[in-house]
C-alpha positions as CSV (number, residue, x, y, z in Angstrom):
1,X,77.8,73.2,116.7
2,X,80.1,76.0,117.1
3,X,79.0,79.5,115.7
4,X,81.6,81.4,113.6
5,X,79.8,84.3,113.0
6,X,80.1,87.0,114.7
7,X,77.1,88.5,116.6
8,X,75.4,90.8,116.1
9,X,76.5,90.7,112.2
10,X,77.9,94.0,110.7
11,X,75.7,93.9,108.3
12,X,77.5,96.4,105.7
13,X,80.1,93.1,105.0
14,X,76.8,90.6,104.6
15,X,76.0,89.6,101.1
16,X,72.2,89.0,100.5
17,X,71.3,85.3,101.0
18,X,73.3,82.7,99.0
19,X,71.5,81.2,96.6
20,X,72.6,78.2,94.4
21,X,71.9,80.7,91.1
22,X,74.7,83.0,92.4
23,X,76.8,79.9,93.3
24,X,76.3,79.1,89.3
25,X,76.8,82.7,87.6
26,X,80.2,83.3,90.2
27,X,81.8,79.6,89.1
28,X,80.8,80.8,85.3
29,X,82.2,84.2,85.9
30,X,85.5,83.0,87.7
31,X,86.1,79.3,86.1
32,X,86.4,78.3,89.4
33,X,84.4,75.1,91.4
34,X,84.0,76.7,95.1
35,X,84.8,73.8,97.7
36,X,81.2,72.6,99.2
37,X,82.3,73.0,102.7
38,X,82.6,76.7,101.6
39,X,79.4,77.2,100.3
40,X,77.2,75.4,103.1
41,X,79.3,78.0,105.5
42,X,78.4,80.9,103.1
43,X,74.7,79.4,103.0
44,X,74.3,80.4,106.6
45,X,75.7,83.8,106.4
46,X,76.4,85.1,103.1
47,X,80.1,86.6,104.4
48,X,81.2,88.9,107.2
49,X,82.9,88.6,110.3
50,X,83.9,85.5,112.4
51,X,84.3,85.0,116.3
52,X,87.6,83.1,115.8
53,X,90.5,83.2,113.4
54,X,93.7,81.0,112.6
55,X,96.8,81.8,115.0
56,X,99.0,84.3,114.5
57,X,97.2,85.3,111.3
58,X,95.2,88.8,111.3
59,X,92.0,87.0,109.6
60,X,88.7,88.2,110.8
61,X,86.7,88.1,107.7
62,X,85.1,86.2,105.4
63,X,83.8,87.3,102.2
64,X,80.5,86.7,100.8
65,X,79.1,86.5,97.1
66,X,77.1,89.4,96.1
67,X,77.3,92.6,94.9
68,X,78.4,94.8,97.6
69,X,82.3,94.8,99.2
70,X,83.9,93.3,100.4
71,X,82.8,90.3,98.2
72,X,84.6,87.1,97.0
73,X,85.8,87.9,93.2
74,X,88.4,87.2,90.7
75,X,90.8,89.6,91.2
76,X,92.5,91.8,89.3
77,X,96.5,91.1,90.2
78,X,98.2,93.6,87.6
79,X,99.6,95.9,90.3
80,X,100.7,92.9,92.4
81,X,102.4,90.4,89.8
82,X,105.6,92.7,90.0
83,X,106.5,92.5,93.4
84,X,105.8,88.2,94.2
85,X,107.8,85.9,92.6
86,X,104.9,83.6,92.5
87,X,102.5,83.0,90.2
88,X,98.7,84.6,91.5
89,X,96.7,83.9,88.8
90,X,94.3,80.8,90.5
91,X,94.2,82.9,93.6
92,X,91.0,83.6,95.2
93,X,90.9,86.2,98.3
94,X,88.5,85.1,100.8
95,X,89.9,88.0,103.5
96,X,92.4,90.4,103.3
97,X,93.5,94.1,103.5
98,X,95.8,95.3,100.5
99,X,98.9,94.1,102.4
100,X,98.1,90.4,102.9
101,X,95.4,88.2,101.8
102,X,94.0,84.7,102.6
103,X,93.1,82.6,99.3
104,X,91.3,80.0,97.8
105,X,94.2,78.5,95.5
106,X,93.4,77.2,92.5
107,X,96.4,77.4,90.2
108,X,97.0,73.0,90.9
109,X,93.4,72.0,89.4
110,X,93.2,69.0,91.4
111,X,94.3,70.2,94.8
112,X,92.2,73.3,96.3
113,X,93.9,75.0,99.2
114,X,94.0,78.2,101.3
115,X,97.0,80.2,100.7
116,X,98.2,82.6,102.8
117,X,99.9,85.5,101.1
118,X,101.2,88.2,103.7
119,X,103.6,90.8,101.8
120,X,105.1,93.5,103.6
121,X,107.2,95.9,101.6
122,X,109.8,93.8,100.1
123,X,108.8,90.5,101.8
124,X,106.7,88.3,99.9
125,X,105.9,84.9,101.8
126,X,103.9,82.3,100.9
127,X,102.3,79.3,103.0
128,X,100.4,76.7,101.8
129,X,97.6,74.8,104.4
130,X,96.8,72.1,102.5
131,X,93.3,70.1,103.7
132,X,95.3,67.5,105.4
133,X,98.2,69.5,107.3
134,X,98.4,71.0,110.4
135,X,96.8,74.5,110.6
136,X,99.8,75.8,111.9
137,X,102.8,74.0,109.7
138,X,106.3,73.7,111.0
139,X,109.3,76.0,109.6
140,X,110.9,73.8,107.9
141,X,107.4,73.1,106.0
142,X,108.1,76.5,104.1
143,X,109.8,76.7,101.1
144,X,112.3,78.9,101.0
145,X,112.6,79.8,97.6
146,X,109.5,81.5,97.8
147,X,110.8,84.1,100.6
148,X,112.8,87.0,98.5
């Protein structure tokens, strides 16, 4: 089994142990299922850094559930909604720092995937890694009508 965690943990950006009664009051809170895969990974660390990261993506993170930051939460996208031309709300940052984030999307109910939203100035681009694609999809997998 490979380890993602990093060791030793930074312990600041480790959530308390996961328990299946925050599991239940975050879903309430949020409306939102959490994938199991997700869950089992938070179950043996509750969030913080990882030893590897998707290529060419700045993602060294993973946020926990709990009460201290940075934490998995709804967010709060009034600032944001102004400069994307896509909708946000369904989006769930996992990692991220103010100019980019990496999501749990939820805005297609029946499809979960992990959205990657990098925005830099007047850029806004958004990829979609859907469970069965490549990691790494080809350019001509991006839509261009969501690139301003």
């Amino acid at each position: 089994m490979v380890k993602l965690w990093q060791s030793p943990a930074y312990l600041t950006y480790v959530q308390p142990e996961l328990t299946d009664e925050l599991v239940s009051k975050f879903e309430k809170e949020t409306n939102y299922k959490l994938p199991l895969e997700f869950i089992n990974l938070l179950k043996i660390q509750n969030g913080g850094y990882i030893r590897y990261s998707l290529e060419d993506i700045p993602h060294e993170v993973i946020y926990g559930i709990g009460p201290n930051l940075p934490k998995i939460e709804k967010p709060d996208w009034s600032l944001e909604k102004e400069h994307v031309s896509f909708k946000l709300e369904g989006l769930i940052p996992f990692d991220g720092d103010g100019h980019w984030n990496l999501c749990l999307d939820y805005r297609e109910s029946y499809s979960i995937r992990v959205a990657i939203i990098i925005t830099l100035l007047t850029i806004n681009l958004l990829l979609f890694i859907r469970k069965e694609s490549k990691i790494h999809p080809d350019k001509s997998e991006i839509d261009s009508d969501l690139i301003e």
